[in-house]
C-alpha positions as a Markdown table, in Angstrom:
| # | Residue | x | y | z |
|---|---|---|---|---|
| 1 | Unk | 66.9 | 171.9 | 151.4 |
| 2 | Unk | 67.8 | 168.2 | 151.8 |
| 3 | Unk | 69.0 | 165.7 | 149.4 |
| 4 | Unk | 68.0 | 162.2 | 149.1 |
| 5 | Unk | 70.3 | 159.6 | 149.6 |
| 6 | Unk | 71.8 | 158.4 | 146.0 |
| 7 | Unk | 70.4 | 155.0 | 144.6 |
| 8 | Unk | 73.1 | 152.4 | 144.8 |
| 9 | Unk | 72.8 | 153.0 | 140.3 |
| 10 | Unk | 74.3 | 156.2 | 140.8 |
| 11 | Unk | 76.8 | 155.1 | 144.0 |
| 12 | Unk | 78.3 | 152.7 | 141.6 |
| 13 | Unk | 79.6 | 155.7 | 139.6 |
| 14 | Unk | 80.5 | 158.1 | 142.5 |
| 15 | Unk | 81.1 | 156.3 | 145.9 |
| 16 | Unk | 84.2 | 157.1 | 146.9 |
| 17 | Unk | 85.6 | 158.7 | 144.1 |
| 18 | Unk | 86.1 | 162.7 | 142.9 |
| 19 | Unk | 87.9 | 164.7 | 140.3 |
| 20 | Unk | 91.8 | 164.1 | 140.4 |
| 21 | Unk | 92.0 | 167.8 | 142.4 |
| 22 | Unk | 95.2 | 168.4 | 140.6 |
| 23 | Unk | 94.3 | 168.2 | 136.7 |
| 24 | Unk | 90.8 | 167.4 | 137.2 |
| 25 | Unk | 90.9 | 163.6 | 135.7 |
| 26 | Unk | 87.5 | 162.1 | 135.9 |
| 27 | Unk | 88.5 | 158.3 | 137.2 |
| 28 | Unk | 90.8 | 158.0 | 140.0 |
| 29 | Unk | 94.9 | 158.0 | 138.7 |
| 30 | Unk | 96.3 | 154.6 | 139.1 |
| 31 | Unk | 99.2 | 155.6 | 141.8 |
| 32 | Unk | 101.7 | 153.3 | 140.3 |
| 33 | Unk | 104.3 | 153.8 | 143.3 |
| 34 | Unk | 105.6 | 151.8 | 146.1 |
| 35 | Unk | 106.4 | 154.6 | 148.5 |
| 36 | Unk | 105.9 | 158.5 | 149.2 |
| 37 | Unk | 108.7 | 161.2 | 149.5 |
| 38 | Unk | 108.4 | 162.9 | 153.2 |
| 39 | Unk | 109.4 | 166.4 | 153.6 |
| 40 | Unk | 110.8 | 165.8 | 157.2 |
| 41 | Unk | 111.6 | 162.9 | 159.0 |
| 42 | Unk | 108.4 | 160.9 | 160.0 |
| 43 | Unk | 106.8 | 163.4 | 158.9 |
| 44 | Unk | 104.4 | 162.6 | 155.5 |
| 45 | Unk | 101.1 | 163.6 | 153.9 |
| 46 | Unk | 99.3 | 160.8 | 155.0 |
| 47 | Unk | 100.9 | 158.4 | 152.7 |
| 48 | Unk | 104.0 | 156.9 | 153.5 |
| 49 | Unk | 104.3 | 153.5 | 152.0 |
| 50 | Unk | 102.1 | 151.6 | 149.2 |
| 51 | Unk | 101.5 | 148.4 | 151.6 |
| 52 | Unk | 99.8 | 150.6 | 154.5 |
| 53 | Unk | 98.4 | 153.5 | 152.0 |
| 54 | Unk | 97.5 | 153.7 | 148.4 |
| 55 | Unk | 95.3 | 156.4 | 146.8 |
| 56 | Unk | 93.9 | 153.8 | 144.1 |
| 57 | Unk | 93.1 | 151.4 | 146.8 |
| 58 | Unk | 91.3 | 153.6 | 148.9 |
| 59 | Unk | 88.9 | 155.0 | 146.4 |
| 60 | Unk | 88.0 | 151.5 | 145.6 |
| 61 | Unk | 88.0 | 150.6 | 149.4 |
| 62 | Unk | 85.6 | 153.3 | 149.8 |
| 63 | Unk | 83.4 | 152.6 | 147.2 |
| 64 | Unk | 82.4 | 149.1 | 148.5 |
| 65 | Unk | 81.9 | 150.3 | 151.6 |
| 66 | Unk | 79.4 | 152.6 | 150.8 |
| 67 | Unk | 77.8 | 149.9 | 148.2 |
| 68 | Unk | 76.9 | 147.7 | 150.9 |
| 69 | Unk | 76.3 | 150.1 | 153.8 |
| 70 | Unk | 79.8 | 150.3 | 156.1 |
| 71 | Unk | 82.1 | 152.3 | 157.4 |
| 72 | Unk | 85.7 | 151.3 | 156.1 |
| 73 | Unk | 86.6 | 148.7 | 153.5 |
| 74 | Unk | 90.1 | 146.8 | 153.5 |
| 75 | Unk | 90.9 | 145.2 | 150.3 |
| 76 | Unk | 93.6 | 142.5 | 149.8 |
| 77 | Unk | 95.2 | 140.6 | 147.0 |
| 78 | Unk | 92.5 | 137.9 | 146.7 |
| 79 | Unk | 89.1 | 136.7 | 148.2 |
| 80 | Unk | 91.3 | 134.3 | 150.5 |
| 81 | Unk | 93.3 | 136.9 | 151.8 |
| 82 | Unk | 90.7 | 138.8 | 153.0 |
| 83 | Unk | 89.0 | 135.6 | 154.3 |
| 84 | Unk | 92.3 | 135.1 | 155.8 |
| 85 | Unk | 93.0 | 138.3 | 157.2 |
| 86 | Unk | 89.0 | 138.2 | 158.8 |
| 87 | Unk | 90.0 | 134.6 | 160.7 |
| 88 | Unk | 93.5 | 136.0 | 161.5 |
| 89 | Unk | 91.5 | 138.0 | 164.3 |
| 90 | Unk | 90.3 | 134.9 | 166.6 |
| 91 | Unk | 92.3 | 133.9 | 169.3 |
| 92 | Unk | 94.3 | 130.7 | 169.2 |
| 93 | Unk | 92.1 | 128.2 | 169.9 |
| 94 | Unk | 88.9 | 130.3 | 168.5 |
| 95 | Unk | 85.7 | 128.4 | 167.8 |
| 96 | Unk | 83.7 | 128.9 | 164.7 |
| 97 | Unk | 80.5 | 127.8 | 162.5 |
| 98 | Unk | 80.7 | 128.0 | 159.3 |
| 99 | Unk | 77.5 | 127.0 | 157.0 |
| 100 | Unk | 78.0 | 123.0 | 155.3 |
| 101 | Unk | 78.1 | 124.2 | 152.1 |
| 102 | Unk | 81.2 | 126.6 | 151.4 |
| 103 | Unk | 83.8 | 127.2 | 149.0 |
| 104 | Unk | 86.5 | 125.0 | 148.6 |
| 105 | Unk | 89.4 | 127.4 | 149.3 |
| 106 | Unk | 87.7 | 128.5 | 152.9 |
| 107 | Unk | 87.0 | 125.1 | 153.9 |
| 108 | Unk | 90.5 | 124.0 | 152.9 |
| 109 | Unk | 92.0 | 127.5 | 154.8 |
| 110 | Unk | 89.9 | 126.8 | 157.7 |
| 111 | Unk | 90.9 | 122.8 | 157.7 |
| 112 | Unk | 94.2 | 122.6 | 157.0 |
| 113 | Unk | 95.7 | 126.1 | 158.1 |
| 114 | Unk | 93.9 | 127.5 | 160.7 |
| 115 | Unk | 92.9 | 124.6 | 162.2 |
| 116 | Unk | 97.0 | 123.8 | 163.1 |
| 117 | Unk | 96.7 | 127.2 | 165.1 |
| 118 | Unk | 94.5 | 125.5 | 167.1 |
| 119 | Unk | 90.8 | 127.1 | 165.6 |
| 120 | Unk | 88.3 | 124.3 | 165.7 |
| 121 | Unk | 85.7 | 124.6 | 163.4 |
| 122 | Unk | 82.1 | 123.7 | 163.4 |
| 123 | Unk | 80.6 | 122.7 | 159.7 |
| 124 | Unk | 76.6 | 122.8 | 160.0 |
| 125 | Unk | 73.9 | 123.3 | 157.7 |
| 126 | Unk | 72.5 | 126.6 | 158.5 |
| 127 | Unk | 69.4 | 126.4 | 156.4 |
| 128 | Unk | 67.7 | 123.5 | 158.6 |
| 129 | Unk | 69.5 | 123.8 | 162.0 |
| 130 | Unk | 67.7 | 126.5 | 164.1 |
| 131 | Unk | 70.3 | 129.6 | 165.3 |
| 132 | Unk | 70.6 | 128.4 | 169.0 |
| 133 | Unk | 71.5 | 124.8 | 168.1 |
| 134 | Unk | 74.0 | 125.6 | 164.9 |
| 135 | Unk | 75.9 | 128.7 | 167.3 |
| 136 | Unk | 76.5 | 127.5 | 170.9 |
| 137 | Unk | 78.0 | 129.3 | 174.0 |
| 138 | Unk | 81.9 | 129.9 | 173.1 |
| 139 | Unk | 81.9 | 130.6 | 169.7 |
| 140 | Unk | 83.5 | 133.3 | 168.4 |
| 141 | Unk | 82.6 | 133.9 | 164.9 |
| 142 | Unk | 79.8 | 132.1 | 162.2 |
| 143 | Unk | 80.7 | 132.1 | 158.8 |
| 144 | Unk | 78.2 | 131.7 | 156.2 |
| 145 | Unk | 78.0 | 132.2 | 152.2 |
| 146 | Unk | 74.5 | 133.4 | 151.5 |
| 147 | Unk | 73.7 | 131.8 | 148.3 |
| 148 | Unk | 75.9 | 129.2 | 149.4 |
| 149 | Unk | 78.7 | 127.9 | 147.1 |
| 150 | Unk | 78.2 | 125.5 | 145.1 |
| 151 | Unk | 74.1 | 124.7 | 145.9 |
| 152 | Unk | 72.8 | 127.8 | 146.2 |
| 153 | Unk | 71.1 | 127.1 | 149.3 |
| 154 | Unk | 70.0 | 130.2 | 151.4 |
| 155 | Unk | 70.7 | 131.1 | 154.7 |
| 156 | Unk | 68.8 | 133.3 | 156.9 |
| 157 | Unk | 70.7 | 135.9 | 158.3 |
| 158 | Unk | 69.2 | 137.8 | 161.3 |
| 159 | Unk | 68.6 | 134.7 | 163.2 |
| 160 | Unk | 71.8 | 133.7 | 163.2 |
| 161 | Unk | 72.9 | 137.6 | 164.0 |
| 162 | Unk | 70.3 | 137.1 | 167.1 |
| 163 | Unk | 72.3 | 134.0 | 168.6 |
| 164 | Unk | 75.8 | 135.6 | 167.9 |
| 165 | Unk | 74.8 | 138.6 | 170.0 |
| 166 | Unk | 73.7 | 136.5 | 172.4 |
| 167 | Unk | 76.9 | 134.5 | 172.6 |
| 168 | Unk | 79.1 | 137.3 | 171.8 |
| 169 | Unk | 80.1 | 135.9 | 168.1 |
| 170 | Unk | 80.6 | 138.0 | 165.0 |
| 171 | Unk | 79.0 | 137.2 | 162.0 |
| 172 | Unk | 80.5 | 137.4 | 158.8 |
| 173 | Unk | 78.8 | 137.1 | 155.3 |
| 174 | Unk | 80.5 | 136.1 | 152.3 |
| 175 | Unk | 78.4 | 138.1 | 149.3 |
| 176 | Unk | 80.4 | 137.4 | 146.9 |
| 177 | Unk | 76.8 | 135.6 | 144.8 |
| 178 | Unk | 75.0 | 138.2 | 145.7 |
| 179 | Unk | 76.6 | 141.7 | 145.8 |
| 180 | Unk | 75.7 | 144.8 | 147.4 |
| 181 | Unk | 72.9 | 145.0 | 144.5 |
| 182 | Unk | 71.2 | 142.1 | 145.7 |
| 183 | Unk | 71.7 | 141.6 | 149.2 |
| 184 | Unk | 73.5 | 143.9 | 152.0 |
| 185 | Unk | 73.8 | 142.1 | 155.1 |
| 186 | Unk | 75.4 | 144.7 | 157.3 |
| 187 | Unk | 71.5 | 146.0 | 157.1 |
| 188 | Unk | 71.0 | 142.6 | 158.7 |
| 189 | Unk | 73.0 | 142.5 | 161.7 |
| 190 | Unk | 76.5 | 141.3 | 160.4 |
| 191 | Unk | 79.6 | 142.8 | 161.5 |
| 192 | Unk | 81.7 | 142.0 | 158.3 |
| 193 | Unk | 80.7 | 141.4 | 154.8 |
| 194 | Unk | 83.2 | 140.1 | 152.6 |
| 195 | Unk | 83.9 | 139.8 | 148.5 |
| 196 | Unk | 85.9 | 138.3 | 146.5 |
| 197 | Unk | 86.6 | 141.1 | 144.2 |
| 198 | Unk | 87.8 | 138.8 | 141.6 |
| 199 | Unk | 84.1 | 138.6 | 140.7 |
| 200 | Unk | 81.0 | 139.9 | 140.1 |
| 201 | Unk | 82.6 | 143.7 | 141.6 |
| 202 | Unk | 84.9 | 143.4 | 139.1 |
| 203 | Unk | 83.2 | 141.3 | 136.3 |
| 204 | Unk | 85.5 | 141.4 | 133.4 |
| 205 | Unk | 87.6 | 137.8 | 134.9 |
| 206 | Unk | 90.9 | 140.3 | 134.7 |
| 207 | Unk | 91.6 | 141.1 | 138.5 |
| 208 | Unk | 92.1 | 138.7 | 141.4 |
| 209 | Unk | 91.4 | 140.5 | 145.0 |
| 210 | Unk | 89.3 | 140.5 | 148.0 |
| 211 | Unk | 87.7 | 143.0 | 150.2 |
| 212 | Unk | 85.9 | 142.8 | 153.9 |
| 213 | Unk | 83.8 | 145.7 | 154.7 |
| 214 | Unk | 82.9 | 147.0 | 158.0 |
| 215 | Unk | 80.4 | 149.4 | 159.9 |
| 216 | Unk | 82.3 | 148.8 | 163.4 |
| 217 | Unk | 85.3 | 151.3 | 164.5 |
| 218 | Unk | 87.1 | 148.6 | 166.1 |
| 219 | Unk | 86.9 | 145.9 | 163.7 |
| 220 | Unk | 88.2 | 148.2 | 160.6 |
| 221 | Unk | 90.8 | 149.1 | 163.3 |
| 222 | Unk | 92.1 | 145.3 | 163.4 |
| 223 | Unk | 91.5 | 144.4 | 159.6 |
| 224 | Unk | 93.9 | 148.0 | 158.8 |
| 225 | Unk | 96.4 | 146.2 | 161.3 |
| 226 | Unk | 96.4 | 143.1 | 159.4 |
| 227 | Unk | 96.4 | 144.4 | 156.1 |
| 228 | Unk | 98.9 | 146.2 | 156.5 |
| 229 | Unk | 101.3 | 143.5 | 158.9 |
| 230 | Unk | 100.4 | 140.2 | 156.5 |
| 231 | Unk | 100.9 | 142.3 | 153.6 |
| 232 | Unk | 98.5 | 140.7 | 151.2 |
| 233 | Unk | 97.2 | 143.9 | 149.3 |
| 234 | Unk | 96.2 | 144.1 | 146.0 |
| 235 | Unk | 98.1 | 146.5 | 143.2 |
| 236 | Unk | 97.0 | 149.7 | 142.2 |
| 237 | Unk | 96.2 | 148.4 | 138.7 |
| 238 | Unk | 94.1 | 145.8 | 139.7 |
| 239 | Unk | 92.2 | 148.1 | 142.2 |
| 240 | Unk | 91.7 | 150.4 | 138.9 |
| 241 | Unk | 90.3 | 147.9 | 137.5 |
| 242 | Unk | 87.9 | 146.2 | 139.8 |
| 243 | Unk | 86.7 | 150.4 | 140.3 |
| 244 | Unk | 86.1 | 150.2 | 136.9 |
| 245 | Unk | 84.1 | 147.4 | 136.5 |
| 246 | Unk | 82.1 | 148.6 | 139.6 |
| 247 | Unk | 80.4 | 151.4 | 137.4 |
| 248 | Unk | 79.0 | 148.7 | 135.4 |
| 249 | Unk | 77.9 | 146.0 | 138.3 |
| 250 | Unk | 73.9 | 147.3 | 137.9 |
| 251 | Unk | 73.3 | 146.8 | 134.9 |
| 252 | Unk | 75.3 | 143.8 | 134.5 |
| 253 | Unk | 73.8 | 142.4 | 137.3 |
| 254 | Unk | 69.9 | 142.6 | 135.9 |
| 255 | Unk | 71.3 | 141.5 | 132.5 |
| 256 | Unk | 72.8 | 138.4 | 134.7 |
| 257 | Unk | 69.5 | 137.7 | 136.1 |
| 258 | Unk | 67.9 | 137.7 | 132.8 |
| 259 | Unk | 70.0 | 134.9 | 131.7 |
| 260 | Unk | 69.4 | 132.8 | 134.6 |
| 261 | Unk | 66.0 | 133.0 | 134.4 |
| 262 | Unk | 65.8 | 132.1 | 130.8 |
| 263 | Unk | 68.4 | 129.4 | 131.6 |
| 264 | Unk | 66.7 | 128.3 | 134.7 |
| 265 | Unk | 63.7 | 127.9 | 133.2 |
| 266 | Unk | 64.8 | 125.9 | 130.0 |
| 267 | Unk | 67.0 | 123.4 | 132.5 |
| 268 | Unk | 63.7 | 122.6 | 134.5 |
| 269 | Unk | 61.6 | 121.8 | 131.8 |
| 270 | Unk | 64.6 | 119.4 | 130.3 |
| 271 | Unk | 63.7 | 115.8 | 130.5 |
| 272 | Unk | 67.2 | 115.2 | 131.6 |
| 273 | Unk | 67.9 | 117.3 | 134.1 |
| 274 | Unk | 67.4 | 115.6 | 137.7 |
| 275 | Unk | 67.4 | 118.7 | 139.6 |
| 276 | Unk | 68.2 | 121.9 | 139.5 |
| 277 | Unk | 69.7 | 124.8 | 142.4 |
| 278 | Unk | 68.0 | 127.8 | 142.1 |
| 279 | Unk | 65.9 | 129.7 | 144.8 |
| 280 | Unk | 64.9 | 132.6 | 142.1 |
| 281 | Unk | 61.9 | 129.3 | 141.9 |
| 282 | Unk | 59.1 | 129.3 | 144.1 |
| 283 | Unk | 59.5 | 125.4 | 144.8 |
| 284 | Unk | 63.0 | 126.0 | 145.4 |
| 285 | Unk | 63.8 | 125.7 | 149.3 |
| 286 | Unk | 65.4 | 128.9 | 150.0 |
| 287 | Unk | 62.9 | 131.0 | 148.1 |
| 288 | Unk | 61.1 | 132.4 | 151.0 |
| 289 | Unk | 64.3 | 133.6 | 152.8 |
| 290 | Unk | 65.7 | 134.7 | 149.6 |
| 291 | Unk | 62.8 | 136.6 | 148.9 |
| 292 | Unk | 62.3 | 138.6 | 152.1 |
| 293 | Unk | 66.4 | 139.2 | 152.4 |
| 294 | Unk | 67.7 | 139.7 | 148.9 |
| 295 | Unk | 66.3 | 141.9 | 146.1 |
| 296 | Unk | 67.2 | 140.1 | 143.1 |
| 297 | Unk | 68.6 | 136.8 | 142.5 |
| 298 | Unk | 71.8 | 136.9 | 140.4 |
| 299 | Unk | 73.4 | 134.7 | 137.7 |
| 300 | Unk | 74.4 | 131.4 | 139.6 |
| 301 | Unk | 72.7 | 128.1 | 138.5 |
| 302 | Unk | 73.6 | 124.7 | 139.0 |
| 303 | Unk | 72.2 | 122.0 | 138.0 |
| 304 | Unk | 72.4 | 117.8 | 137.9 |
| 305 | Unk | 72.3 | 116.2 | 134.6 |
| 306 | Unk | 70.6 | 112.1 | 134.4 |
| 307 | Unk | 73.8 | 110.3 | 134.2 |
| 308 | Unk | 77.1 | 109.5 | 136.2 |
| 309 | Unk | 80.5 | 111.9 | 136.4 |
| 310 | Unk | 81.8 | 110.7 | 133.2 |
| 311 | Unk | 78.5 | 112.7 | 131.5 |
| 312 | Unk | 78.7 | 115.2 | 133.4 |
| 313 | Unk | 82.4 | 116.0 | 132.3 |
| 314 | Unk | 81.2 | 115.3 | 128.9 |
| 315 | Unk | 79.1 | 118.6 | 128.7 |
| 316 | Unk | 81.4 | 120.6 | 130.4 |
| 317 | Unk | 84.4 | 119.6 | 127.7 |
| 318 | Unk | 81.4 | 120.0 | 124.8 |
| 319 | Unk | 80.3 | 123.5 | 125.1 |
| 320 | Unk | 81.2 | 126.2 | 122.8 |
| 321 | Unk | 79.9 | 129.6 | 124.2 |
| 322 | Unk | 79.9 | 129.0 | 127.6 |
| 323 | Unk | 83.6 | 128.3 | 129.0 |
| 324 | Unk | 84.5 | 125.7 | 130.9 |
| 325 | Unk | 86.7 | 127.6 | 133.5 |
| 326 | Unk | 87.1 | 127.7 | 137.7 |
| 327 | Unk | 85.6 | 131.3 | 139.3 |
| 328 | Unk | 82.5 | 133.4 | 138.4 |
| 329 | Unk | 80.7 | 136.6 | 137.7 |
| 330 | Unk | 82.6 | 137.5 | 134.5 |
| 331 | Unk | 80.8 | 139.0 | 131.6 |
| 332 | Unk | 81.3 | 135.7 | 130.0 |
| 333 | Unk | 79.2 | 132.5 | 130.7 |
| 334 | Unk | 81.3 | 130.3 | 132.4 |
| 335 | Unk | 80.7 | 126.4 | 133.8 |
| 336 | Unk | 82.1 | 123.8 | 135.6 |
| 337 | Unk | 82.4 | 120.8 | 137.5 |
| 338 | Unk | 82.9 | 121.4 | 141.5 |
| 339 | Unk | 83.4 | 117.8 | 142.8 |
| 340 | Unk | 87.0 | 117.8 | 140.1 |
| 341 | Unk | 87.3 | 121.8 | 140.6 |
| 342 | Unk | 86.0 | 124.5 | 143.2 |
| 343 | Unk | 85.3 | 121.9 | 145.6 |
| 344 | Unk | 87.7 | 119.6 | 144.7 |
| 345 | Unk | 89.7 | 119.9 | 148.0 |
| 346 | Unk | 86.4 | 118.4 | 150.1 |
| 347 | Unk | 86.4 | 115.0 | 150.6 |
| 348 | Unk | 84.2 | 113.1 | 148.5 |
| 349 | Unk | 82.3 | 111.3 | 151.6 |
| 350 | Unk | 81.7 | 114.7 | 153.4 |
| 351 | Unk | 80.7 | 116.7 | 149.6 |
| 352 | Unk | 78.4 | 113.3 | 149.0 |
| 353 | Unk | 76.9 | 113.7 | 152.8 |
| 354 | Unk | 76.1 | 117.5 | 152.2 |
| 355 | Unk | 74.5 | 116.8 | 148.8 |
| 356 | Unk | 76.8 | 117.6 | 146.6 |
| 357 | Unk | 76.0 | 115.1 | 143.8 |
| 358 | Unk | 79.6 | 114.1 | 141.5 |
| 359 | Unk | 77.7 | 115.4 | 138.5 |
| 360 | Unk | 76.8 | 119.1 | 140.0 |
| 361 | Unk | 77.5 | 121.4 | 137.1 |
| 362 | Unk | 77.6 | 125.1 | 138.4 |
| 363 | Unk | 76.7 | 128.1 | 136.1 |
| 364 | Unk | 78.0 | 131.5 | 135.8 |
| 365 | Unk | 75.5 | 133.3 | 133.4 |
| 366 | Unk | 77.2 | 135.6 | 131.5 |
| 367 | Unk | 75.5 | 139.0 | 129.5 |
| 368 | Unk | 75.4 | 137.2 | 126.3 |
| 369 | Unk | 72.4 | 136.4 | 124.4 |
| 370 | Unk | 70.0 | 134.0 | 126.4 |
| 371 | Unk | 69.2 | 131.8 | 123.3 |
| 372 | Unk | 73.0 | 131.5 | 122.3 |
| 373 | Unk | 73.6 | 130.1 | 125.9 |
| 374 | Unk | 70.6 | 127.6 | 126.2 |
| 375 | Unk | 71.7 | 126.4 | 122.2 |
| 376 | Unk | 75.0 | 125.5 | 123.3 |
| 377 | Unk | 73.7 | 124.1 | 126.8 |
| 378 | Unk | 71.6 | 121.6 | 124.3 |
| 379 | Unk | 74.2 | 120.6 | 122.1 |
| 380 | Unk | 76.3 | 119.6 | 124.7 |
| 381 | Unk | 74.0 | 117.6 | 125.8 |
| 382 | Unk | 73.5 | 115.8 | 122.8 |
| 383 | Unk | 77.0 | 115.1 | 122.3 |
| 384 | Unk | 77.2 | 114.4 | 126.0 |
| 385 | Unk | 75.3 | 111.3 | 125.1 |
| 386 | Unk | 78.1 | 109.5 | 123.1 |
| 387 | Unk | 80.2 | 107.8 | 126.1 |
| 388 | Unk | 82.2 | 106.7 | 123.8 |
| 389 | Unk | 83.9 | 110.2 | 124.1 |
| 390 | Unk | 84.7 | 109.2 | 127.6 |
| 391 | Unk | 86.2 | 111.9 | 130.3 |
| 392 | Unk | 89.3 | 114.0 | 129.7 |
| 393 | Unk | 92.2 | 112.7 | 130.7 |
| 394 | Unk | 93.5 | 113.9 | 134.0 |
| 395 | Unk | 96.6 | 114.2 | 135.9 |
């Protein structure tokens, strides 16, 4: 008799992990140990030094693998180590796309580190340039967020697999919006999927760390060499930690959709709300991709609010449940303002030229209660309107 294949409900729980065989422990011991003891010289178990191997690691390591359909998983110390370690592969001189709208932190590591190693890199806006024209002959890798980061845009992936094959390119998707319960684009034709682990995998806003994920032998071959040769590997607590919050991602992960819809739909039927990001909306741009590649949405909104920066940093000072704090994908609603934070390290012409407006506010819903969220979102709106409160200092 055969068994069905899990749902990814119950893979959450059990990917990866078993009984501690030696007292039976139900969650995987946190191996709290920097090296192994060898009973002959160069001779070990398989475990030899906490940098290259770590039990804790590997359960979580396997775990997201399985999650979003690959062979090997390699996690580091933060989403930009992993990024890191995945750009660390091209050759000097390597050639890459990479979608308009990206996170600050990988447009500033692709700007202003790898680019001195010679890596040029192509910025292009992969929702309205078609696959042949966005990837041409010698490029070696596309890099795309998929919802992008901050605007939510989406990007269709097998297209842009379909060029890279033809031109020899990997494709690597950052999911960290989506997650493996929403989106898996292995299934689509990438060759690495990468998270930052700090986030929705984790969800609690307690662990930084990163992961890329794999189906190809020889790719998991060269991310295992970095890993281990950079160095930039996360601690067994924190990879306890982020396998924790795993068991919970499904569940969190509809109740973060219910937020955003409630959210969503109250922000749209404001009178002072310009526009808002959000392709769970039919009239929303990347609806139709987003429908035929991803199975559920997630919690990220953003919005612009009628008014200039100064408002705009107004509501994000003003609100009282949802916290105005940098990353995502916590149990807690969080907000802020990209063009001062995340995105900060853009230049303003080039985030103004790919539409990101100065008063973007982005949205992490949280898990609390949808009314408390869109009560606070109005009062800080209200008092948003006093400019006499003028912005918080900076510097």
């Amino acid at each position: 008799m055969t068994h069905r294949p899990p749902h990814l409900a119950t893979r959450v729980i059990h990917a990866g992990q078993h009984p501690e065989p030696v007292t039976g422990a139900v969650m995987p011991p946190v191996f709290q140990t920097s090296t192994y003891a060898q009973p002959w010289p160069a001779q070990h178990t398989g475990y030899e030094y906490s940098r290259t191997q770590n039990p804790t690691r590997e359960a979580l390591e396997r775990c997201v693998a399985d999650l979003e359909g690959g062979t090997d998983g390699v996690a580091f110390g933060s989403g930009l180590a992993a990024t890191h370690a995945v750009l660390a592969m091209l050759p000097a001189g390597g050639r890459v796309v990479c979608g308009d709208d990206v996170y600050g932190g990988t447009y500033r590591l692709l700007t202003k580190v790898m680019a001195d190693r010679g890596v040029q890199t192509r910025f292009v806006d992969l929702t309205a340039t078609p696959a042949a024209e966005a990837v041409p002959e010698g490029t070696h890798l596309v890099w795309l967020e998929t919802p992008t980061n901050p605007l939510l845009r989406v990007i269709d992936i097998a297209p842009l697999v379909a060029r890279a094959r033809e031109v020899g390119a990997l494709v690597v998707v950052d999911n960290t919006f989506a997650t493996p319960v929403f989106q898996t684009p292995l299934a689509l034709g990438a060759d690495i999927v990468v998270h930052s682990t700090t986030k929705y995998l984790n969800g609690h806003s307690d662990v930084v760390g990163g992961l890329a994920v794999t189906g190809r032998a020889d790719l998991a071959e060269r991310l295992r060499f970095l890993q281990n040769a950079i160095g930039s590997v996360p601690g067994p607590w924190d990879c306890w930690l982020v396998l924790r919050g795993l068991k919970t991602l499904h569940v969190r992960m509809e109740r973060h959709q219910r937020n955003r819809q409630a959210v969503g739909a109250w922000l749209r039927a404001h009178p002072e709300v310009v526009r808002v990001h959000d392709p769970l909306h039919p009239d929303d741009p990347g609806h139709a991709v987003a429908s035929r590649q991803m199975t559920g949405f997630g919690g990220m909104l953003a919005f612009v609010l009628d008014g200039d920066l100064a408002r705009a940093e107004r509501v994000c000072a003003s609100t009282k449940v949802f916290t105005l704090a940098e990353s995502l994908g916590g149990v807690e609603s969080l907000l802020e303002l990209p063009a001062l934070m995340t995105h900060a390290s853009i230049p303003a012409a080039e985030r103004h030229a790919r539409g990101l407006d100065d008063g973007l506010i982005r949205l992490s819903l949280g898990i609390e209660d949808a009314d408390d969220l869109i009560a606070d979102l109005e009062a800080a709106f209200a008092t948003s309107r006093d400019a006499s409160l003028g912005p918080a200092p900076r510097g």
